[in-house]
N, C-alpha and C positions, 0 to 999 in steps of 0.2 A: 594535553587535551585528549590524547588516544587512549592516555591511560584513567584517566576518568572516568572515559566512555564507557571503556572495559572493566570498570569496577562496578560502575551503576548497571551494566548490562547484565554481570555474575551475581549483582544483589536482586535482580530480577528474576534473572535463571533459580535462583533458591526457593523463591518467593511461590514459584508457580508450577514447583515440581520437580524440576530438570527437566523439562519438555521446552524446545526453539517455541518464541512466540508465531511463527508462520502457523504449526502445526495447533496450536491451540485456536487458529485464527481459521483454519480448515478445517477443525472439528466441528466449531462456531456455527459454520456455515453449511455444512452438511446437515444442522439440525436444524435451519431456520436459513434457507437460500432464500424466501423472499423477502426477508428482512434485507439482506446483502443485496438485491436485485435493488429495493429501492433505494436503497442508500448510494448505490453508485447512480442509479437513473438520476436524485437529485444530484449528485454532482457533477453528471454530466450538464442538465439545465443553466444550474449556479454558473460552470464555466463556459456555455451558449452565454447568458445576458453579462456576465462581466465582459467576456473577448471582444461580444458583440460583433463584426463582421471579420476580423479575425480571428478568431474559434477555430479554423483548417488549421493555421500555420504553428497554434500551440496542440493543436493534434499532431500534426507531423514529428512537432516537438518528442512530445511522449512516445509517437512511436519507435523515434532515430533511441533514447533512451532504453527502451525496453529493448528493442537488438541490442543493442552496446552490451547493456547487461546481458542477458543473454548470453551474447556469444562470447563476454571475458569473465565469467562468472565462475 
């Protein structure tokens, strides 16, 4: 499976330059931040009326995840 991954990810890398998809993801958004801005604000709402009164605790969620990465990255 990992070596799949790693094939579809190098057929990607070809495709789009040799540039990481993050950095074309941040060029992206340096030219058009409030496109980005709203795109996350809907998905913040999306995940307010799905969680519904649980919304914190899949926040916390994401947060514990983003440290994690973060600091074993």
């Amino acid at each position: 499976m990992t070596e799949l991954i790693g094939k579809l990810y190098e057929k990607l890398w070809r495709k789009v330059g040799g540039k990481p998809w993050t950095e074309l993801v941040r060029g992206d958004q340096r030219n058009s931040p409030l496109t980005y801005l709203l795109i996350f604000l809907g998905l913040g709402i999306l995940l307010y009326r799905v969680a519904g009164k649980n919304w914190w605790q899949i926040m916390v969620g994401f947060l514990l995840g983003i440290l994690a990465g973060h600091f074993w990255w």
